[in-house]
N, C-alpha and C positions, 0 to 999 in steps of 0.2 A: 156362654161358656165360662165357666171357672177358670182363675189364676191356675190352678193342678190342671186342669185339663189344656190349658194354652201351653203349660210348661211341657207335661208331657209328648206334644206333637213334635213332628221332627221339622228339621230344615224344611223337607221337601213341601212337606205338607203345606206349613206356615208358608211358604212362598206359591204355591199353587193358590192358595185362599185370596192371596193378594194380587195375584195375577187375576183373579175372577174380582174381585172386588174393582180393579183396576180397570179393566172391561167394561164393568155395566156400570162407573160411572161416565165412560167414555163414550158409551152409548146412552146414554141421557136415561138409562133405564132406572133411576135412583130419584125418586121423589126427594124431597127439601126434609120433610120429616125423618127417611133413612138416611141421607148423607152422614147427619152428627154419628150416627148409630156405626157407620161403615169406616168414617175418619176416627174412628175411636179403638173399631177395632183395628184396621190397619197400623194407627200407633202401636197396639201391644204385640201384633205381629213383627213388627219391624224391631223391636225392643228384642225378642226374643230370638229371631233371627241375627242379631247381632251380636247379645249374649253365647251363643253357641259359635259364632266365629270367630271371635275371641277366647272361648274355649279351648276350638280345634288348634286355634295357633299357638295357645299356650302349650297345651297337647304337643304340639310338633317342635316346639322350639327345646320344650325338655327331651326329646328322642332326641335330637341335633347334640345337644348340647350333653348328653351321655353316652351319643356314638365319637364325639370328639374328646372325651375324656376332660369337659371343661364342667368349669364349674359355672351354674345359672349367675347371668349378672344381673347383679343391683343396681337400680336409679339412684343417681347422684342427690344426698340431698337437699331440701330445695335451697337451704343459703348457699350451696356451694355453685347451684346450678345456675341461681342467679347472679354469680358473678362472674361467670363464664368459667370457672374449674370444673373439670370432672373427675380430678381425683384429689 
């Protein structure tokens, strides 16, 4: 499967796939030759599955954050945050 084609699947999907992956290594059903093939794909699943949940919160956090009339906050930056200020 293609980068576009991994992108394009949804949460669900992406997490079903790995739920089966997850299975028939656990049932020993995974010869030595497919495991790289299965632990490879499972990275780009888990990559993209994470991608989108950090999406959704970013998603959510901007609704929060316009139904409270505030404005999106900024990270401190990093010299300030390394010396314990945050403003």
């Amino acid at each position: 499967m293609t980068n576009k084609e991994i992108n394009s699947m949804s949460y669900r999907e992406a997490t079903r796939e790995l739920e089966e992956i997850l299975r028939a290594i656990e049932n020993d059903s995974v010869d030595v030759d497919e495991l790289t093939v299965k632990v490879q794909r499972s990275s780009q699943l888990i990559k993209l599955c994470k991608d989108k949940l950090r999406s959704a919160e970013h998603a959510i956090d901007q609704v929060f954050n316009e139904e409270n009339c505030e404005e999106p906050q900024k990270p401190a930056p990093a010299a300030d945050a390394e010396k314990g200020r945050l403003f």
